[in-house]
N, C-alpha and C positions, 0 to 999 in steps of 0.2 A: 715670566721675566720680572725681574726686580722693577721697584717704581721709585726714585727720586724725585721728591719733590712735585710729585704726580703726575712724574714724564717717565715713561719706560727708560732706563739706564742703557747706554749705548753698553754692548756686551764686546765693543774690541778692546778697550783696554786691558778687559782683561785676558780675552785670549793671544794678546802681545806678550801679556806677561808671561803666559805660561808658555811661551815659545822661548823662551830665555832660557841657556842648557849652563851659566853659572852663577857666580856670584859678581865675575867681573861681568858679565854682560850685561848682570841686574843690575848692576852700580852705575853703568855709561851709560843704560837707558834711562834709569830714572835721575842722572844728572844732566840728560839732555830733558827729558820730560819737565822735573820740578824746578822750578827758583829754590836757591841755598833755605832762606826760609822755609818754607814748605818741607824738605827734605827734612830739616832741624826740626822742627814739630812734629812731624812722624816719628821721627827715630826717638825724640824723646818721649813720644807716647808711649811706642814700644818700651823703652824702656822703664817706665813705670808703671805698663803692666806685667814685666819681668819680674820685678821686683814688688809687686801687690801682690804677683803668685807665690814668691818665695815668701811671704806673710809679714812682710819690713810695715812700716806705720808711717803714716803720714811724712807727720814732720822729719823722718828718717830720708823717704824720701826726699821729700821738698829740698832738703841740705844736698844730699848726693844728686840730684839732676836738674835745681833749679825749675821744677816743674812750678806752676802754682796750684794753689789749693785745689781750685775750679777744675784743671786739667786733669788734676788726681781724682779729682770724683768722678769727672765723664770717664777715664779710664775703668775706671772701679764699675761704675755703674755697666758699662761695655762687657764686664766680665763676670759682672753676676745676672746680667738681665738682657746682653745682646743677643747675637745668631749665633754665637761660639764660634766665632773667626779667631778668637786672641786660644780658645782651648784647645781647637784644633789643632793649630801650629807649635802649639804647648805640649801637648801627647807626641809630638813629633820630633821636637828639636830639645825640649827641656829635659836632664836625665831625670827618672824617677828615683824617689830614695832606694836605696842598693842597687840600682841599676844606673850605670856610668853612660851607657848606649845611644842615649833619646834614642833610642827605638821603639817603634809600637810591638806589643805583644804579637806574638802568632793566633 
């Protein structure tokens, strides 16, 4: 099991999560879960790791999501040197070039 902070990671949030069968049930639960902030800093992280994969720059960024600098490099760094949680989900939902799908191959 995962260790945060050098406490074993309680493992039900995330098996909550993955009991979630859409996107509205993911949006209620984690707008009952996060405070508005919290929510806005995920999503904006997401979103510039969206767009670090589609290969935009910096300052490109920083203009379109208001990220800062700082936020863009823990991203960046997340996606060249983390667990590949951001590539994961990337092979899955992002389309590939010629392929419109985000499908994974067979």
């Amino acid at each position: 099991m995962a260790r945060v902070n050098g406490k074993k990671a309680s493992m039900g949030l995330y098996q909550a999560i993955l009991q979630l069968k859409d996107e509205d049930e993911c949006y209620r639960f984690f707008q009952d879960l996060c405070t508005v902030s919290e929510l806005r800093a995920m999503e904006q992280r997401y979103d510039v790791a969206v767009l670090l994969q589609k290969g935009m720059i910096y300052n490109d960024i920083l203009k379109e999501t208001g990220a800062s600098s700082a936020t863009i490099s823990r991203v960046n760094r997340a996606l060249h040197y983390g667990v590949d949680g951001y590539q994961q989900v990337f092979r899955r939902i992002l389309p590939q070039e010629g392929d419109e799908s985000g499908e994974d191959e067979p």
